[in-house]
N, C-alpha and C positions, 0 to 999 in steps of 0.2 A: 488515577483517572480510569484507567482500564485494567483487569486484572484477571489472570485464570487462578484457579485455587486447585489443586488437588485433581485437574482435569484427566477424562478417564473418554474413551469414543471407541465407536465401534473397532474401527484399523486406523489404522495410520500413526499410531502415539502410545508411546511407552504410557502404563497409568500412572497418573500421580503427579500430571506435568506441574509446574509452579512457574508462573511469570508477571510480574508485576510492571506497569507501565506509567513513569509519571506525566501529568500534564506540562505541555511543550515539549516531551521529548521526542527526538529523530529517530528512528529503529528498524533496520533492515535484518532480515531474517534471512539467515542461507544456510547450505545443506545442499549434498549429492541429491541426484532424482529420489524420490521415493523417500526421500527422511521423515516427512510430513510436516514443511511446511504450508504448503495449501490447506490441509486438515486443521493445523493451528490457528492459519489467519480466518479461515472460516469458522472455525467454533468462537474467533474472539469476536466478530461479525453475528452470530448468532445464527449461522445456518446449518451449522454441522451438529446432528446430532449428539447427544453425550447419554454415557452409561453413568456417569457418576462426576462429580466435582460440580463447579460451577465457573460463570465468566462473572465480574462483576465491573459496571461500570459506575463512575462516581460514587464505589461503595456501596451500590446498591446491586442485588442478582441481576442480569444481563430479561431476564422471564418475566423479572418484574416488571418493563417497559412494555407501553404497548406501542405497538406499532409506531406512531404519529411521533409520540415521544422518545424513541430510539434515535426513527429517522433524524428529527432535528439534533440531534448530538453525535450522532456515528453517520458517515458515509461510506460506501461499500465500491471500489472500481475493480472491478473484473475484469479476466486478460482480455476482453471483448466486447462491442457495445452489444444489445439486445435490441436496439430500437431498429424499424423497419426502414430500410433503405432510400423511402420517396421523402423520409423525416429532413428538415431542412436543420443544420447547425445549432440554428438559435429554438427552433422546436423543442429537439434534445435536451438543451440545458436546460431550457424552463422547467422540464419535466424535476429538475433538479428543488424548484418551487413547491412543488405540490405538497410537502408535511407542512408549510406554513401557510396553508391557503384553505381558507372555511367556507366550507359547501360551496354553491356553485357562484359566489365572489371571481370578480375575472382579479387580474395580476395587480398589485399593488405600487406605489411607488417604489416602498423597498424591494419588490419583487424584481423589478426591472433592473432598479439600482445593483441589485446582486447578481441579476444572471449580465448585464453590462461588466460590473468587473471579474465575473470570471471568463466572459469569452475573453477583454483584454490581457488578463493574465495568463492563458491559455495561448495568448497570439492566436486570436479566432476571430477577432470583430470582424476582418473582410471577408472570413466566409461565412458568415452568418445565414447566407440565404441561400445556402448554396446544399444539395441534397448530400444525404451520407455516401449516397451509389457514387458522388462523382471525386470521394476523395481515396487521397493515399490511407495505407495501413497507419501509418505516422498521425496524419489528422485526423483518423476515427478516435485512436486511444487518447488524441489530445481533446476530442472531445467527451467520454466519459468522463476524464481531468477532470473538464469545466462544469460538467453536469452534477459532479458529487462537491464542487467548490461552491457551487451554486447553491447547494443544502447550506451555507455556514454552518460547517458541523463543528464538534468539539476535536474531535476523535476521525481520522482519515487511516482507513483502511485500503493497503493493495494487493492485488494477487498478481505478482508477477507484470507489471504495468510495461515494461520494456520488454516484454517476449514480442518475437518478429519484427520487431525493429534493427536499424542501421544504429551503426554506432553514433553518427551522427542525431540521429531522431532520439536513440537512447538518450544520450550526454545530453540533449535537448530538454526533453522532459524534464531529469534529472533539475537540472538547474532550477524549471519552472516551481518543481517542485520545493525545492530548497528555499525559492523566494516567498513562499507564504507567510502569512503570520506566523511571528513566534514563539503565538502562542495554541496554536494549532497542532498536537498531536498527531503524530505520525508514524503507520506502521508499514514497511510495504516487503514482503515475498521478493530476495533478487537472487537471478541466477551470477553475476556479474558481480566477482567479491571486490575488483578493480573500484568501480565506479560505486558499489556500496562503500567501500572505505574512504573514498572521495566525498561522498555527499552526506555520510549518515557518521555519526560520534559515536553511537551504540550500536554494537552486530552482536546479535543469538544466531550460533551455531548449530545448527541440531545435525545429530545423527542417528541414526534406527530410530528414530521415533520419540529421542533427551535433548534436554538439552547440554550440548559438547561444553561448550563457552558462552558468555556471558558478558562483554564489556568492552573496552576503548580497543580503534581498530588494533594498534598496536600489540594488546592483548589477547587478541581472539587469530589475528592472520598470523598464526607462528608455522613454520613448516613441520613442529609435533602435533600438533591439533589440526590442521588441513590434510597431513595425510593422514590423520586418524580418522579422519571424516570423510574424507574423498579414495583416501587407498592409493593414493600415486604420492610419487617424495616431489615438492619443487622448491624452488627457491623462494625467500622473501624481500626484498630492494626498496630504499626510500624512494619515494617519487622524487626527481628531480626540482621541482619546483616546491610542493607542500612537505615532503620527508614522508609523507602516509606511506604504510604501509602497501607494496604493489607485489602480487604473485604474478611467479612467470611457470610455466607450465614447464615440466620435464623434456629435454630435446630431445630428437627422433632417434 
Protein backbone atom coordinates (compact mmCIF):
# COMPACT_ATOMS: atom_id res chain seq x y z
CA UNK A 1 0.00 0.00 0.00
CA UNK A 2 2.54 2.50 1.24
CA UNK A 3 6.05 2.07 1.03
CA UNK A 4 9.63 4.04 1.60
CA UNK A 5 12.50 2.39 -0.40
CA UNK A 6 15.87 3.17 0.25
CA UNK A 7 14.85 6.57 1.87
CA UNK A 8 17.59 9.11 2.23
CA UNK A 9 16.44 13.28 3.70
CA UNK A 10 18.17 16.04 4.45
CA UNK A 11 18.34 15.32 8.77
CA UNK A 12 16.39 13.42 10.71
CA UNK A 13 17.13 9.70 9.24
CA UNK A 14 19.81 7.39 8.92
CA UNK A 15 20.17 6.77 4.71
CA UNK A 16 18.88 3.91 3.31
CA UNK A 17 15.59 3.62 5.58
CA UNK A 18 13.22 0.67 4.25
CA UNK A 19 9.48 0.28 5.42
CA UNK A 20 6.93 -1.39 3.89
CA UNK A 21 3.16 -0.92 4.85
CA UNK A 22 0.39 -3.29 3.84
CA UNK A 23 -3.28 -2.33 3.06
CA UNK A 24 -5.32 -2.54 6.40
CA UNK A 25 -2.58 -2.41 8.58
CA UNK A 26 -2.52 -0.63 12.18
CA UNK A 27 1.05 0.95 12.77
CA UNK A 28 2.40 3.20 15.44
CA UNK A 29 5.78 4.54 15.20
CA UNK A 30 7.81 5.34 18.38
CA UNK A 31 11.12 6.54 19.42
CA UNK A 32 12.79 8.97 21.99
CA UNK A 33 12.46 12.83 20.92
CA UNK A 34 14.55 13.49 18.06
CA UNK A 35 14.75 9.75 16.40
CA UNK A 36 12.78 11.01 13.31
CA UNK A 37 9.66 9.95 13.60
CA UNK A 38 7.88 13.15 12.32
CA UNK A 39 10.70 13.23 9.49
CA UNK A 40 9.42 9.71 8.50
CA UNK A 41 5.58 10.18 8.68
CA UNK A 42 6.16 13.09 6.67
CA UNK A 43 8.23 11.99 3.92
CA UNK A 44 5.72 8.97 3.77
CA UNK A 45 2.91 11.92 3.53
CA UNK A 46 5.00 13.55 0.91
CA UNK A 47 6.09 16.74 2.47
CA UNK A 48 9.47 16.08 3.46
CA UNK A 49 11.90 16.59 1.33
CA UNK A 50 14.39 13.59 0.07
CA UNK A 51 18.07 13.38 -1.13
CA UNK A 52 17.55 10.07 -2.44
CA UNK A 53 15.04 6.96 -2.30
CA UNK A 54 11.75 7.16 -2.79
CA UNK A 55 7.90 6.65 -1.03
CA UNK A 56 5.73 4.57 -3.05
CA UNK A 57 2.10 4.32 -2.89
CA UNK A 58 0.07 1.59 -4.34
CA UNK A 59 3.38 0.70 -6.09
CA UNK A 60 3.57 3.56 -7.77
CA UNK A 61 6.34 6.81 -6.76
CA UNK A 62 4.60 8.90 -4.15
CA UNK A 63 5.79 12.28 -7.18
CA UNK A 64 3.96 10.48 -9.51
CA UNK A 65 0.46 11.52 -7.97
CA UNK A 66 -0.78 14.79 -8.55
CA UNK A 67 -2.25 16.50 -6.14
CA UNK A 68 -6.23 15.69 -6.39
CA UNK A 69 -4.99 12.07 -6.76
CA UNK A 70 -2.84 11.80 -3.61
CA UNK A 71 -5.42 13.54 -1.72
CA UNK A 72 -8.21 11.08 -2.54
CA UNK A 73 -6.02 8.03 -1.15
CA UNK A 74 -3.76 9.48 1.55
CA UNK A 75 -4.85 11.79 4.36
CA UNK A 76 -2.46 13.80 6.36
CA UNK A 77 -3.67 14.85 10.44
CA UNK A 78 -1.24 17.18 11.97
CA UNK A 79 -0.58 17.61 15.74
CA UNK A 80 -2.73 20.86 14.87
CA UNK A 81 -5.73 22.05 12.92
CA UNK A 82 -4.69 25.05 10.28
CA UNK A 83 -8.04 26.16 9.80
CA UNK A 84 -8.94 29.78 11.22
CA UNK A 85 -10.73 29.88 14.35
CA UNK A 86 -14.35 31.85 13.30
CA UNK A 87 -14.37 28.25 10.94
CA UNK A 88 -17.48 26.40 12.29
CA UNK A 89 -16.96 22.24 13.05
CA UNK A 90 -18.83 21.15 10.11
CA UNK A 91 -16.99 23.96 7.73
CA UNK A 92 -13.70 22.05 8.59
CA UNK A 93 -14.53 18.71 7.64
CA UNK A 94 -16.16 19.59 4.51
CA UNK A 95 -12.89 21.15 3.70
CA UNK A 96 -12.08 17.40 3.99
CA UNK A 97 -14.47 17.22 0.53
CA UNK A 98 -12.73 19.22 -1.69
CA UNK A 99 -10.32 16.50 -3.86
CA UNK A 100 -13.55 15.00 -4.86
CA UNK A 101 -15.48 18.01 -5.75
CA UNK A 102 -15.08 19.53 -9.77
CA UNK A 103 -14.80 23.04 -10.22
CA UNK A 104 -17.19 25.22 -8.59
CA UNK A 105 -20.05 22.12 -8.14
CA UNK A 106 -21.39 22.84 -4.56
CA UNK A 107 -21.34 19.45 -2.24
CA UNK A 108 -22.68 16.37 -3.46
CA UNK A 109 -24.95 13.91 -1.90
CA UNK A 110 -22.04 11.66 -1.11
CA UNK A 111 -20.41 14.67 -0.03
CA UNK A 112 -22.64 15.31 2.70
CA UNK A 113 -23.22 11.57 3.18
CA UNK A 114 -19.21 11.52 4.08
CA UNK A 115 -18.61 14.57 5.99
CA UNK A 116 -22.13 13.35 8.18
CA UNK A 117 -20.31 10.09 8.96
CA UNK A 118 -17.27 11.37 9.87
CA UNK A 119 -18.53 14.09 12.20
CA UNK A 120 -20.67 10.96 13.73
CA UNK A 121 -17.60 8.99 14.25
CA UNK A 122 -15.66 11.71 15.34
CA UNK A 123 -18.60 12.24 18.21
CA UNK A 124 -18.88 15.77 16.49
CA UNK A 125 -22.51 15.88 15.02
CA UNK A 126 -23.60 18.33 18.16
CA UNK A 127 -21.02 20.57 17.45
CA UNK A 128 -21.16 21.01 14.18
CA UNK A 129 -22.04 24.61 14.22
CA UNK A 130 -20.24 25.55 16.79
CA UNK A 131 -16.76 27.74 15.83
CA UNK A 132 -13.09 26.06 16.46
CA UNK A 133 -12.39 29.35 19.06
CA UNK A 134 -15.01 28.00 21.38
CA UNK A 135 -13.63 24.32 21.71
CA UNK A 136 -11.35 22.34 23.86
CA UNK A 137 -7.78 21.16 22.74
CA UNK A 138 -9.46 17.61 22.62
CA UNK A 139 -12.27 18.63 20.04
CA UNK A 140 -10.05 20.63 17.78
CA UNK A 141 -7.73 17.36 17.13
CA UNK A 142 -11.02 15.35 17.00
CA UNK A 143 -11.91 17.49 14.51
CA UNK A 144 -8.79 17.30 11.97
CA UNK A 145 -9.88 13.30 12.74
CA UNK A 146 -12.99 14.07 10.95
CA UNK A 147 -11.76 16.38 8.40
CA UNK A 148 -9.02 13.79 6.95
CA UNK A 149 -12.00 10.88 7.49
CA UNK A 150 -14.02 13.01 5.42
CA UNK A 151 -11.17 12.51 2.35
CA UNK A 152 -12.26 8.56 2.45
CA UNK A 153 -8.77 7.94 1.93
CA UNK A 154 -7.03 4.73 1.54
CA UNK A 155 -3.95 5.45 3.63
CA UNK A 156 -4.41 7.74 7.09
CA UNK A 157 -1.52 9.35 8.22
CA UNK A 158 -0.73 10.92 11.89
CA UNK A 159 1.68 13.09 13.41
CA UNK A 160 1.59 12.68 16.76
CA UNK A 161 -2.47 13.17 17.05
CA UNK A 162 -2.66 12.65 21.01
CA UNK A 163 0.16 15.44 21.81
CA UNK A 164 -1.68 17.80 24.64
CA UNK A 165 -4.15 15.73 25.22
CA UNK A 166 -5.49 14.03 28.71
CA UNK A 167 -5.31 10.74 28.99
CA UNK A 168 -8.75 10.54 28.80
CA UNK A 169 -9.11 12.61 25.23
CA UNK A 170 -5.86 10.43 24.28
CA UNK A 171 -7.53 6.83 25.07
CA UNK A 172 -10.56 8.59 23.36
CA UNK A 173 -9.25 9.25 20.08
CA UNK A 174 -7.51 6.11 20.25
CA UNK A 175 -10.45 4.08 20.25
CA UNK A 176 -12.23 6.36 17.64
CA UNK A 177 -9.48 5.58 15.70
CA UNK A 178 -9.35 1.96 16.07
CA UNK A 179 -13.14 1.84 15.02
CA UNK A 180 -12.66 2.74 11.33
CA UNK A 181 -12.88 0.57 8.59
CA UNK A 182 -10.74 -2.41 8.37
CA UNK A 183 -9.75 -1.64 5.63
CA UNK A 184 -8.42 1.72 6.04
CA UNK A 185 -4.68 1.84 6.54
CA UNK A 186 -3.11 3.42 9.28
CA UNK A 187 0.00 5.02 10.24
CA UNK A 188 0.22 7.33 13.21
CA UNK A 189 3.71 9.04 15.20
CA UNK A 190 2.97 8.05 19.35
CA UNK A 191 4.80 9.28 22.08
CA UNK A 192 2.65 6.72 24.45
CA UNK A 193 4.14 3.15 23.90
CA UNK A 194 1.21 2.18 26.71
CA UNK A 195 -1.64 3.03 24.47
CA UNK A 196 0.23 2.27 21.13
CA UNK A 197 0.55 -1.45 22.19
CA UNK A 198 -3.12 -1.25 23.29
CA UNK A 199 -4.49 0.06 20.06
CA UNK A 200 -1.86 -0.80 17.17
CA UNK A 201 -0.65 -4.86 16.34
CA UNK A 202 2.38 -3.27 14.58
CA UNK A 203 5.13 -0.77 16.32
CA UNK A 204 8.37 0.57 14.37
CA UNK A 205 10.86 1.46 16.69
CA UNK A 206 13.33 4.00 15.58
CA UNK A 207 16.27 5.15 17.07
CA UNK A 208 19.15 7.77 15.74
CA UNK A 209 17.37 8.01 12.69
CA UNK A 210 16.87 3.23 11.94
CA UNK A 211 14.78 1.49 12.41
CA UNK A 212 15.34 -0.31 16.24
CA UNK A 213 12.40 -2.96 15.82
CA UNK A 214 9.92 -3.89 13.60
CA UNK A 215 6.71 -5.98 14.70
CA UNK A 216 4.00 -7.55 17.34
CA UNK A 217 3.91 -5.23 20.49
CA UNK A 218 5.21 -8.09 22.34
CA UNK A 219 8.36 -8.15 20.16
CA UNK A 220 9.34 -4.67 19.90
CA UNK A 221 8.31 -3.36 23.96
CA UNK A 222 11.24 -5.80 25.47
CA UNK A 223 13.31 -3.84 28.15
CA UNK A 224 16.58 -4.60 25.65
CA UNK A 225 15.30 -2.68 22.74
CA UNK A 226 13.40 0.22 24.96
CA UNK A 227 16.45 0.96 26.79
CA UNK A 228 18.46 0.79 23.61
CA UNK A 229 16.26 3.32 22.43
CA UNK A 230 15.30 5.43 25.24
CA UNK A 231 18.64 5.04 27.49
CA UNK A 232 16.70 4.35 30.83
CA UNK A 233 16.41 0.36 32.03
CA UNK A 234 12.27 -0.27 32.85
CA UNK A 235 10.32 -2.96 33.30
CA UNK A 236 7.79 -4.81 31.04
CA UNK A 237 4.26 -6.23 32.56
CA UNK A 238 1.20 -7.91 30.86
CA UNK A 239 -1.65 -5.64 31.09
CA UNK A 240 -4.00 -6.94 33.40
CA UNK A 241 -6.98 -7.43 31.26
CA UNK A 242 -5.38 -7.83 27.50
CA UNK A 243 -1.70 -9.52 28.55
CA UNK A 244 -0.18 -6.60 26.03
CA UNK A 245 2.72 -5.66 26.73
CA UNK A 246 2.85 -2.36 29.43
CA UNK A 247 6.16 -0.28 30.41
CA UNK A 248 6.54 1.07 33.55
CA UNK A 249 9.18 3.82 33.83
CA UNK A 250 12.23 3.32 36.32
CA UNK A 251 11.45 4.41 40.07
CA UNK A 252 12.83 7.59 41.72
Amino acid sequence: MIAAHQLAVPFGLAPGLDLAIEAGERVAILGPNGAGKTTLIRALAGLQPLRGGEVRLDGRPLTAWSARERARRLAWVPQDTDAAPDFTVGEVVALGRLPWRRGWRGPTPADAAAIARALEHAGLTALADRPLARLSGGERQRVVFARALAQTPAVLLLDEPTAHLDLAHRAGLLARLAGTDASLTVVAVLHDVNLAALYFPRLVLIAGGRVLADGAPADVLTPALLEAAYGVPVRVLPHPETGTPQVLAPAP
